[in-house]
N, CA, C and O atoms as CSV, one atom per row, in Angstrom:
chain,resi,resn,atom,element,x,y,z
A,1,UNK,N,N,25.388,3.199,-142.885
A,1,UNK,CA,C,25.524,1.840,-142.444
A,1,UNK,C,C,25.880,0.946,-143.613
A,1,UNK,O,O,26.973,0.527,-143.994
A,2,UNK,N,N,24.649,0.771,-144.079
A,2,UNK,CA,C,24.981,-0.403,-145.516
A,2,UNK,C,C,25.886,-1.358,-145.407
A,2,UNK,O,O,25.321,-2.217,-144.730
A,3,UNK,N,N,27.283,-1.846,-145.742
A,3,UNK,CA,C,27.655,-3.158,-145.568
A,3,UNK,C,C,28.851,-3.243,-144.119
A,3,UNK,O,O,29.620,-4.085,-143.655
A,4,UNK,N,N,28.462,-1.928,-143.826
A,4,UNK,CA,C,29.793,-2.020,-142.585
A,4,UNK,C,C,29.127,-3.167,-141.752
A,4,UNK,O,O,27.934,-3.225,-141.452
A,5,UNK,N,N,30.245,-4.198,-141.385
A,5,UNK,CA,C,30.438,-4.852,-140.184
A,5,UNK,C,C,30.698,-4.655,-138.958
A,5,UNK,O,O,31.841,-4.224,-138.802
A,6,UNK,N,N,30.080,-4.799,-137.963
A,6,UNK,CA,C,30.723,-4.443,-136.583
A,6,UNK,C,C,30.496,-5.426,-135.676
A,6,UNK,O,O,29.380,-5.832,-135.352
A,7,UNK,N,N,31.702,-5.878,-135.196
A,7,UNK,CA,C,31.538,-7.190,-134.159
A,7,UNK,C,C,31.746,-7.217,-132.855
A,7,UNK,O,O,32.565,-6.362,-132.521
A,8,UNK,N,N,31.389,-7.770,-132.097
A,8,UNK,CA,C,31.108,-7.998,-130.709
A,8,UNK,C,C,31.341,-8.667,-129.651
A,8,UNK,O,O,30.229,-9.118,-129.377
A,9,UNK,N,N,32.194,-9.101,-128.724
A,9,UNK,CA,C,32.184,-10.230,-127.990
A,9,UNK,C,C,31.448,-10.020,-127.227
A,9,UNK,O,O,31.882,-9.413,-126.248
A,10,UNK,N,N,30.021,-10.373,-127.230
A,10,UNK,CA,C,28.959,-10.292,-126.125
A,10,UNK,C,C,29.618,-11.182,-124.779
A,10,UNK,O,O,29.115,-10.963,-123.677
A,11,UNK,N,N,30.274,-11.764,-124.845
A,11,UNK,CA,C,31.401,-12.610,-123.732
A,11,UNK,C,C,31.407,-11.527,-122.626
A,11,UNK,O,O,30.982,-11.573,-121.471
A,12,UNK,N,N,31.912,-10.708,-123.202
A,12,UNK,CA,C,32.747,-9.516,-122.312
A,12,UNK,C,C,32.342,-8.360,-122.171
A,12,UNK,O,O,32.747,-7.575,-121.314
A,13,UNK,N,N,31.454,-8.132,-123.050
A,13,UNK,CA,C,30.396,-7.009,-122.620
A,13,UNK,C,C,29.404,-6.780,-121.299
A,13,UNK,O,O,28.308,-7.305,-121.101
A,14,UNK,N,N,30.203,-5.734,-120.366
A,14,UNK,CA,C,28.983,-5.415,-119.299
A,14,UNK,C,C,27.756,-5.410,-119.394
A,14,UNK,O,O,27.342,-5.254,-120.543
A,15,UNK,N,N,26.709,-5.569,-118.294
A,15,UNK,CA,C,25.779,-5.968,-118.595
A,15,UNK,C,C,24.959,-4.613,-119.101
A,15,UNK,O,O,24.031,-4.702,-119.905
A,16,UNK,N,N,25.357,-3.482,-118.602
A,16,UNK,CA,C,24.709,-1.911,-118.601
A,16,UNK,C,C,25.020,-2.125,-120.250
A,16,UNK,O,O,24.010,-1.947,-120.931
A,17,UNK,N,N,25.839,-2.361,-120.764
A,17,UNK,CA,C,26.100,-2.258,-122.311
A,17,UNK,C,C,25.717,-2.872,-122.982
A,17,UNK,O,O,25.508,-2.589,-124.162
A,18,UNK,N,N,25.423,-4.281,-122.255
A,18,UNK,CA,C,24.636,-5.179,-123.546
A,18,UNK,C,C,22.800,-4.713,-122.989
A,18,UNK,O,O,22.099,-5.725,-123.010
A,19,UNK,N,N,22.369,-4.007,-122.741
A,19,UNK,CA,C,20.908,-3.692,-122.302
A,19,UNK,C,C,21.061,-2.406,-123.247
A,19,UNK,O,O,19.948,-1.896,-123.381
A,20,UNK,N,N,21.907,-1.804,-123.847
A,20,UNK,CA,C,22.025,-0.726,-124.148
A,20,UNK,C,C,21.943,-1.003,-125.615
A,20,UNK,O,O,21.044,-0.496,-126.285
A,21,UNK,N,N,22.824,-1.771,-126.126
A,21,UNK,CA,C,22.889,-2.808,-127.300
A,21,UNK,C,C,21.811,-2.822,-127.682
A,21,UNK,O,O,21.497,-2.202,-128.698
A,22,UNK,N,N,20.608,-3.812,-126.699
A,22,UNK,CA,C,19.360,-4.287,-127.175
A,22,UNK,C,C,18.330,-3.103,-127.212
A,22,UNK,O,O,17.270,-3.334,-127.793
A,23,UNK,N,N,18.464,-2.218,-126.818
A,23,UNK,CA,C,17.778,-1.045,-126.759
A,23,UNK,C,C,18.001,-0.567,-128.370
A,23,UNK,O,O,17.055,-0.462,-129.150
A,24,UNK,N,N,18.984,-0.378,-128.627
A,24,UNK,CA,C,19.712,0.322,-129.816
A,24,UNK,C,C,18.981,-0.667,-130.899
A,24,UNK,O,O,18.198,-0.310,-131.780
A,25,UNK,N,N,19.276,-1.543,-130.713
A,25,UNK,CA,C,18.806,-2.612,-131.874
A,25,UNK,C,C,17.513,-2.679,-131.828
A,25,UNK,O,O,17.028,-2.868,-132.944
A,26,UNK,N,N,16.639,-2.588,-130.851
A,26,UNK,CA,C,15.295,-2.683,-131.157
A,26,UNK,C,C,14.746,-1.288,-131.576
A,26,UNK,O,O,13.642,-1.291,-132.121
A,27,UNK,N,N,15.386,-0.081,-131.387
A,27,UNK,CA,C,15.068,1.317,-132.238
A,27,UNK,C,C,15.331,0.879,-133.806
A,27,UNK,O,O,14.429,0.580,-134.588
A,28,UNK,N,N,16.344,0.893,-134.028
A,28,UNK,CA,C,16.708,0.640,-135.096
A,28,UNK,C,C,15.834,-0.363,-135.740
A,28,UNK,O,O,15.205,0.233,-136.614
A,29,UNK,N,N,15.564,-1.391,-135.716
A,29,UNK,CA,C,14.647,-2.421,-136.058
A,29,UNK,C,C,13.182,-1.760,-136.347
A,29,UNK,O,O,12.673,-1.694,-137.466
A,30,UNK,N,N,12.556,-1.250,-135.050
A,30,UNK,CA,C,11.175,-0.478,-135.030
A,30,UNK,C,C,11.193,0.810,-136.441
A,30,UNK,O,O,10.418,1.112,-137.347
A,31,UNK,N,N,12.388,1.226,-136.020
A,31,UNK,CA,C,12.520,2.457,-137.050
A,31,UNK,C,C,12.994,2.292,-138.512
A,31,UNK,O,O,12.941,3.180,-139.364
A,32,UNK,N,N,13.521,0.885,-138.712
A,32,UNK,CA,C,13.636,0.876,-140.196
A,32,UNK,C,C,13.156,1.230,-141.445
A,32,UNK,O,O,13.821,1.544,-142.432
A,33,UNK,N,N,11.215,1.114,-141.260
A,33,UNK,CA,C,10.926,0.935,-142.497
A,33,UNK,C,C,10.364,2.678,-143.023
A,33,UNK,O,O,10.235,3.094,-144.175
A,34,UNK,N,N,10.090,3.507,-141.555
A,34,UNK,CA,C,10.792,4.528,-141.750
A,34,UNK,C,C,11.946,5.326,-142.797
A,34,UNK,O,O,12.288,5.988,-143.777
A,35,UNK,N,N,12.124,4.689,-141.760
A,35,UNK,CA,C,13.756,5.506,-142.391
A,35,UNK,C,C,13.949,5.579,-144.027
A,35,UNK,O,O,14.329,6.474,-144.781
A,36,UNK,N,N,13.462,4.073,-144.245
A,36,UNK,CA,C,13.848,3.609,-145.669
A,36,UNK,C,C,12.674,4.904,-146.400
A,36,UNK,O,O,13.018,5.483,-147.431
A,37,UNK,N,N,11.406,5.210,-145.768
A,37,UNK,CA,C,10.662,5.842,-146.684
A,37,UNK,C,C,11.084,6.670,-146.700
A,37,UNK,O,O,10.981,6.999,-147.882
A,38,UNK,N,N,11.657,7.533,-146.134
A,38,UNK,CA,C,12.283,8.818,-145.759
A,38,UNK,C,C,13.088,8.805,-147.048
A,38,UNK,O,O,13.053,9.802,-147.769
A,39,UNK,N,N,13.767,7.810,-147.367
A,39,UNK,CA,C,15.091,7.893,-148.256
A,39,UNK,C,C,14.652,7.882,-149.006
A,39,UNK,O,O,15.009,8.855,-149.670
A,40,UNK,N,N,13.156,6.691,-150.043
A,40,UNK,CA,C,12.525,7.156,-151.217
A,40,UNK,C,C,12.330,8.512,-151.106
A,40,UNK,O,O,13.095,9.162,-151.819
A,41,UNK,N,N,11.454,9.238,-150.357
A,41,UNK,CA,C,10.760,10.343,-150.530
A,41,UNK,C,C,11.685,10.996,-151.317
A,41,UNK,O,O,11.431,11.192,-152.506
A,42,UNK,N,N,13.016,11.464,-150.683
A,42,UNK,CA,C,13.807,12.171,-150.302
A,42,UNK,C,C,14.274,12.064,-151.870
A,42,UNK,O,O,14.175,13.029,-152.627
A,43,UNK,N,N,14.814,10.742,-152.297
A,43,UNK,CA,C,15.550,10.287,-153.868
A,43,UNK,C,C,13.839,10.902,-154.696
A,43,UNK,O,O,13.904,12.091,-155.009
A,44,UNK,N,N,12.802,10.387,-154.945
A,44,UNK,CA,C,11.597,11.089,-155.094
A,44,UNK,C,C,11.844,12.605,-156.106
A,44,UNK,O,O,12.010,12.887,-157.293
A,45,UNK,N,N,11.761,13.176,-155.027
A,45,UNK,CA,C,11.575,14.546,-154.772
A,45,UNK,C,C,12.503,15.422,-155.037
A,45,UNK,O,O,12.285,16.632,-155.097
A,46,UNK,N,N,14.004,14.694,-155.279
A,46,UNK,CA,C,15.514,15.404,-155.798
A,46,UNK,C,C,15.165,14.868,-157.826
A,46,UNK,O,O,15.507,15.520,-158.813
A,47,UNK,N,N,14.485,13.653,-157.799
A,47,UNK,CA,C,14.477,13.364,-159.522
A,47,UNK,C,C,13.389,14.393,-159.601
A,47,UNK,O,O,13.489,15.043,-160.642
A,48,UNK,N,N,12.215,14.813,-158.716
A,48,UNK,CA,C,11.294,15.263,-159.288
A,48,UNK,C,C,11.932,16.932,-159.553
A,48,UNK,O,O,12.010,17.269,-160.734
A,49,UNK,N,N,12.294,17.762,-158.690
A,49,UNK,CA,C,13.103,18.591,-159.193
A,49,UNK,C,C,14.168,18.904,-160.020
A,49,UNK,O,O,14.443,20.090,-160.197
A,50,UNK,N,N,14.960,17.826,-160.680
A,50,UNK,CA,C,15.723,17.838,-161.450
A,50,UNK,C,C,14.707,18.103,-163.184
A,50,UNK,O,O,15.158,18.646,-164.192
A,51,UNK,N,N,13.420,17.560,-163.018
A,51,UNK,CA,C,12.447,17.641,-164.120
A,51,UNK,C,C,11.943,19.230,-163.253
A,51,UNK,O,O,12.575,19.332,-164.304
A,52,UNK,N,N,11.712,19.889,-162.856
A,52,UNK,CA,C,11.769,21.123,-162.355
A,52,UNK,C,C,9.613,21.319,-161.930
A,52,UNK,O,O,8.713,22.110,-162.212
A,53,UNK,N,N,9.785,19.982,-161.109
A,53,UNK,CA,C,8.512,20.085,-160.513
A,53,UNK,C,C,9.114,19.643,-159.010
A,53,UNK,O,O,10.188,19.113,-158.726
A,54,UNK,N,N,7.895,20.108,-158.084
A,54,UNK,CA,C,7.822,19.339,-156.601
A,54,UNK,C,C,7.237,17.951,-156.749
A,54,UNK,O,O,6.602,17.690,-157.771
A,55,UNK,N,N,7.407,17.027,-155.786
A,55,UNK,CA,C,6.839,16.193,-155.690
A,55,UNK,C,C,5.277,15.714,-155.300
A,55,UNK,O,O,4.811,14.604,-155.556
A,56,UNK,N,N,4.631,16.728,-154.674
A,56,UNK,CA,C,3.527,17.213,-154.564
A,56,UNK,C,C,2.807,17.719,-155.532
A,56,UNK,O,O,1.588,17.740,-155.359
A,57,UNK,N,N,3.393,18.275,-156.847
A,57,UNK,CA,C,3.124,18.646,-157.556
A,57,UNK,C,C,2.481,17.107,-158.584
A,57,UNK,O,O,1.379,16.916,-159.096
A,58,UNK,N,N,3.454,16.436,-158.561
A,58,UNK,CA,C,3.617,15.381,-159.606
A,58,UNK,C,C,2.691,14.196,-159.090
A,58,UNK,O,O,2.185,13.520,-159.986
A,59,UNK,N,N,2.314,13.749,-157.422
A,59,UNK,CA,C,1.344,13.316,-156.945
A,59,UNK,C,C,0.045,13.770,-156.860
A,59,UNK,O,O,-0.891,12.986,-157.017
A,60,UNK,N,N,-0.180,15.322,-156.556
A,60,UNK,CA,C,-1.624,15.943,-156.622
A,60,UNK,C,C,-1.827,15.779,-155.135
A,60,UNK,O,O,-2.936,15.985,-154.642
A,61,UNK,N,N,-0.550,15.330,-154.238
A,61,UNK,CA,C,-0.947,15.858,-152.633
A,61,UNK,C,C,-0.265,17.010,-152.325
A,61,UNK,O,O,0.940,17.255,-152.379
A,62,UNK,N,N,-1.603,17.972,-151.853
A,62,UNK,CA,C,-0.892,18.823,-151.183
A,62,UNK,C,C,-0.057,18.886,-149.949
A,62,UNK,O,O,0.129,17.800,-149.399
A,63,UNK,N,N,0.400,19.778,-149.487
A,63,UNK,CA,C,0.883,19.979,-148.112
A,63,UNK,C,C,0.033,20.843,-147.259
A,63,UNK,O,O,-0.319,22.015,-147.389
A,64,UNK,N,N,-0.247,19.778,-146.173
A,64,UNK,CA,C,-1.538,20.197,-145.436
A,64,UNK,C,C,-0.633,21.756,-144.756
A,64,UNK,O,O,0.561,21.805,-144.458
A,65,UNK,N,N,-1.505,22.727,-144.674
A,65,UNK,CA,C,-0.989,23.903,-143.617
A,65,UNK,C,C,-1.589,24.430,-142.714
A,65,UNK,O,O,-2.744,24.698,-143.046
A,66,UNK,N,N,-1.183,24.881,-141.089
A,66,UNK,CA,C,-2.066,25.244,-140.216
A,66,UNK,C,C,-2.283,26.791,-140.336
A,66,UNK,O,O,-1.380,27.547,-140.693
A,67,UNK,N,N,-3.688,27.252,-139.976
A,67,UNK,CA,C,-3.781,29.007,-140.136
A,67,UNK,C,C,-2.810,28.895,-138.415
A,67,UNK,O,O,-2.641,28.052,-137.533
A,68,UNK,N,N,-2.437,30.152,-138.673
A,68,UNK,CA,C,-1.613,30.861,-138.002
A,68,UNK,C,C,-3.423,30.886,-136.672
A,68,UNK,O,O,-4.611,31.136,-136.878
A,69,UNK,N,N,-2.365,30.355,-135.062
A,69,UNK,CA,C,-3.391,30.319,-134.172
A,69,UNK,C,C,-3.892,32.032,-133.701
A,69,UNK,O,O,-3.138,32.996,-133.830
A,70,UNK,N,N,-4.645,32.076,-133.408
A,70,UNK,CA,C,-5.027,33.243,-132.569
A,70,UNK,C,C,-4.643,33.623,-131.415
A,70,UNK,O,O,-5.125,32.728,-130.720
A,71,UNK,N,N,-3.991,34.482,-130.545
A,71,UNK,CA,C,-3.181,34.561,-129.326
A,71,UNK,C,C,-4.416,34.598,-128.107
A,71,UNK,O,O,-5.479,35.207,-127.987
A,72,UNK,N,N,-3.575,33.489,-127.193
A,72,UNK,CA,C,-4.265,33.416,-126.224
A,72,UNK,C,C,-4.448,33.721,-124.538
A,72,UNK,O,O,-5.318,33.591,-123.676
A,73,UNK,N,N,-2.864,34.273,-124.673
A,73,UNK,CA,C,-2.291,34.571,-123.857
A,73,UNK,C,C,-1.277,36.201,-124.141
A,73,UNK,O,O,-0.504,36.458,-125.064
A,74,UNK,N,N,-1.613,36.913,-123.147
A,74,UNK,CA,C,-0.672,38.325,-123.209
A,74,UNK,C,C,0.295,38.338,-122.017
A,74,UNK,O,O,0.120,38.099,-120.822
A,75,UNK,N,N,1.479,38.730,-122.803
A,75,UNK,CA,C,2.543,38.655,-121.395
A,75,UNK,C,C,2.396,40.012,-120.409
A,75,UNK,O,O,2.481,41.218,-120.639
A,76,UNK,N,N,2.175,39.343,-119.387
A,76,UNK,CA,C,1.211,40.628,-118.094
A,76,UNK,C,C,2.349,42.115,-118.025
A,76,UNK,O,O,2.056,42.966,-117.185
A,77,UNK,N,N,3.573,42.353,-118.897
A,77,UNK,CA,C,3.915,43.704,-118.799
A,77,UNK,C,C,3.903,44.146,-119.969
A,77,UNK,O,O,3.517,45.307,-120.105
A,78,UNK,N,N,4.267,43.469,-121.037
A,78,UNK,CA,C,4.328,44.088,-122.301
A,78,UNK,C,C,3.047,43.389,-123.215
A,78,UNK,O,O,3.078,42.230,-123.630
A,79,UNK,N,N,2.071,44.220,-123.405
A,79,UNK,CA,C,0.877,43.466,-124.064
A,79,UNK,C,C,1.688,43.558,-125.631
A,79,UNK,O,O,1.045,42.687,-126.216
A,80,UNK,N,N,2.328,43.884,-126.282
A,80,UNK,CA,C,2.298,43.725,-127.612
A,80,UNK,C,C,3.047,42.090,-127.662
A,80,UNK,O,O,3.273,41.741,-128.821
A,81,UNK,N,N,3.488,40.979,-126.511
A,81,UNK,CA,C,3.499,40.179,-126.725
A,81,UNK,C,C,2.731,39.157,-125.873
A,81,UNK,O,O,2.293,39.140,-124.723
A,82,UNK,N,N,2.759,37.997,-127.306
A,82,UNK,CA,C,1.279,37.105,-126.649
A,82,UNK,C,C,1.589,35.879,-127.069
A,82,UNK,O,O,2.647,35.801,-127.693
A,83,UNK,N,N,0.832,34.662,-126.874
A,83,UNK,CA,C,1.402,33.636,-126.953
A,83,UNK,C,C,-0.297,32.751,-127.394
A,83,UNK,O,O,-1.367,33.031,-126.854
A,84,UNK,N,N,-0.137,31.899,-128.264
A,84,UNK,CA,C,-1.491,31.007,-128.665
A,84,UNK,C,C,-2.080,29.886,-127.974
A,84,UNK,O,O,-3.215,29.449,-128.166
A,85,UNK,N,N,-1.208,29.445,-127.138
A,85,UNK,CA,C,-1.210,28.644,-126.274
A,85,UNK,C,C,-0.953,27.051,-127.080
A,85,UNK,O,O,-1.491,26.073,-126.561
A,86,UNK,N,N,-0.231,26.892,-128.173
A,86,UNK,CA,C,0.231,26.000,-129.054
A,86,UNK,C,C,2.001,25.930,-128.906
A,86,UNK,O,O,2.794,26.849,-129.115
A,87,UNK,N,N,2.221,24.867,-128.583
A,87,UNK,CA,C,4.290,24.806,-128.784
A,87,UNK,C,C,4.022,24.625,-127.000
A,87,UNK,O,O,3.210,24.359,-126.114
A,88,UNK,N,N,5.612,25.060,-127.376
A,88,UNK,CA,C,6.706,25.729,-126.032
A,88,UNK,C,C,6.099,26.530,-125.430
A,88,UNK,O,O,5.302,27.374,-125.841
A,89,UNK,N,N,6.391,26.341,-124.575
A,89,UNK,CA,C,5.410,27.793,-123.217
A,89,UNK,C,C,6.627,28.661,-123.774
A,89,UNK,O,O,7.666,28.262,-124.300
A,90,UNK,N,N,6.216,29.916,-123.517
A,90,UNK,CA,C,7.280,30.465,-123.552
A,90,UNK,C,C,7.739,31.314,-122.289
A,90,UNK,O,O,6.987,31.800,-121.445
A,91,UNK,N,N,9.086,31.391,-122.326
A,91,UNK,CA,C,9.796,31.725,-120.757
A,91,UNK,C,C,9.146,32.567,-119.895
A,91,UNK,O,O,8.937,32.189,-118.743
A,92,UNK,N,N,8.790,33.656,-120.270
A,92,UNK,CA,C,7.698,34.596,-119.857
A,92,UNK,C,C,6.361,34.188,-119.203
A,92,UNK,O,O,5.847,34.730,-118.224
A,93,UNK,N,N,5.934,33.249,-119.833
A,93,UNK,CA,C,4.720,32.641,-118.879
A,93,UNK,C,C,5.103,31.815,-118.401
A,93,UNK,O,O,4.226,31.517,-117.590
A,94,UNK,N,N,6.400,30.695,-118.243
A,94,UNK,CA,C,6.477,30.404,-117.374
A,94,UNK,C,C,7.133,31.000,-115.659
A,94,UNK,O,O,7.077,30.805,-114.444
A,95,UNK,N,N,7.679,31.748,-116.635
A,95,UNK,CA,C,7.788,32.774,-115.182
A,95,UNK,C,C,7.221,33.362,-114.707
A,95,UNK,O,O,7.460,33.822,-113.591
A,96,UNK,N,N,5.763,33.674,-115.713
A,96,UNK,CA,C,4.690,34.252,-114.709
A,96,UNK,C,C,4.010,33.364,-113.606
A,96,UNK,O,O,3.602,33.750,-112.511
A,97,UNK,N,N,3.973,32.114,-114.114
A,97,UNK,CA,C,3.316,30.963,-113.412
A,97,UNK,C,C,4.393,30.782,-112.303
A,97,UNK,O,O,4.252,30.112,-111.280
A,98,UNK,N,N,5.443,31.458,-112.660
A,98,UNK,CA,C,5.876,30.529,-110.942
A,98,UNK,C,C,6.271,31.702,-109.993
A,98,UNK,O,O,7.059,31.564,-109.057
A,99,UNK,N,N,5.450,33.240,-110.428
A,99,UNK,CA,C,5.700,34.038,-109.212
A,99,UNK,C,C,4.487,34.032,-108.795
A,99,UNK,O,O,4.202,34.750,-107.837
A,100,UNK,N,N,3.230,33.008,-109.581
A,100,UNK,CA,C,2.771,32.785,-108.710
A,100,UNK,C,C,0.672,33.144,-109.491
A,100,UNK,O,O,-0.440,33.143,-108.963
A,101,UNK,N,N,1.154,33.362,-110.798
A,101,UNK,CA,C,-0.048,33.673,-111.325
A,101,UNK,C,C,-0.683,32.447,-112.529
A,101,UNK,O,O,-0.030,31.484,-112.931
A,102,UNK,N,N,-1.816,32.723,-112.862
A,102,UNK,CA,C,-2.613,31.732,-113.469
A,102,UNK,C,C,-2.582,32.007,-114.254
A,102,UNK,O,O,-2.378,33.187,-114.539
A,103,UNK,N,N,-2.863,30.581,-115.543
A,103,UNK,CA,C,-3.331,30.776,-116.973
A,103,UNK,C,C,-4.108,31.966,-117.243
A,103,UNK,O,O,-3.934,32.910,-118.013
A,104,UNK,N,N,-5.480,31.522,-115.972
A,104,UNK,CA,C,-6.602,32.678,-116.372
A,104,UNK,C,C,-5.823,33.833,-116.416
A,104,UNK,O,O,-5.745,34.444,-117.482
A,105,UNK,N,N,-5.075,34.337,-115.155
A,105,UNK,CA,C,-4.613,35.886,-115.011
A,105,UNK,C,C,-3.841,35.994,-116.815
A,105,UNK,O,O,-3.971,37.146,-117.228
A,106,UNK,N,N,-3.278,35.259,-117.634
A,106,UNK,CA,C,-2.704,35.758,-118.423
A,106,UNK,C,C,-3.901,35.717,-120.248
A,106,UNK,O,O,-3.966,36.103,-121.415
A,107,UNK,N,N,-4.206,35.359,-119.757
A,107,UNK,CA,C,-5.620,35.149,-120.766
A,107,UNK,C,C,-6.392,35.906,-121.385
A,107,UNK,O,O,-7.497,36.000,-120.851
A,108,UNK,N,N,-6.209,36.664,-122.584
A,108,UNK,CA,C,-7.000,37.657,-123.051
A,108,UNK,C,C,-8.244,37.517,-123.052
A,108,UNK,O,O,-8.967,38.418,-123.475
């Protein structure tokens, strides 16, 4: 973006387009100060590697990490696959659910 101009005859703009406009502009607005941190981080973390550290390193925050979940679910023909019940369903249970079976039935 930065200094591009873009102009408008709100005159003549449909109304579906100028609602669309204000939509756009109020993301953008909400999401600015975002964005902008995003871009420090980002400038951050390219100087901090150029000195051949992470940026985490050079703050003393780590990066939080999740343990790997425990499976909570087995797919009812092939038990060597299973699912934690964390994310995306995955296709398999939802296709078990719609011939007609339950969480419980898939539930180790």
């Amino acid at each position: 973006m930065g200094n591009d101009v873009v102009r408008f005859n709100l005159e003549e703009m449909p109304l579906n387009e100028l609602k669309q406009l204000r939509k756009d502009v109020d993301r953008a607005i909400e999401t600015f100060q975002e964005r902008k941190k995003l871009e420090a981080a980002s400038e951050l973390e390219a100087l901090a590697r150029e000195k051949g550290f992470s940026l985490a390193e050079l703050t003393g925050v780590a990066r939080k990490t999740r343990k790997p979940a425990k499976p909570k679910y087995r797919h009812p023909h092939d038990p060597s696959i299973t699912w934690s019940g964390r994310g995306r369903k995955p296709n398999w249970f939802v296709d078990a659910l719609k011939q007609g079976k339950s969480a419980d039935d898939l539930a180790i």
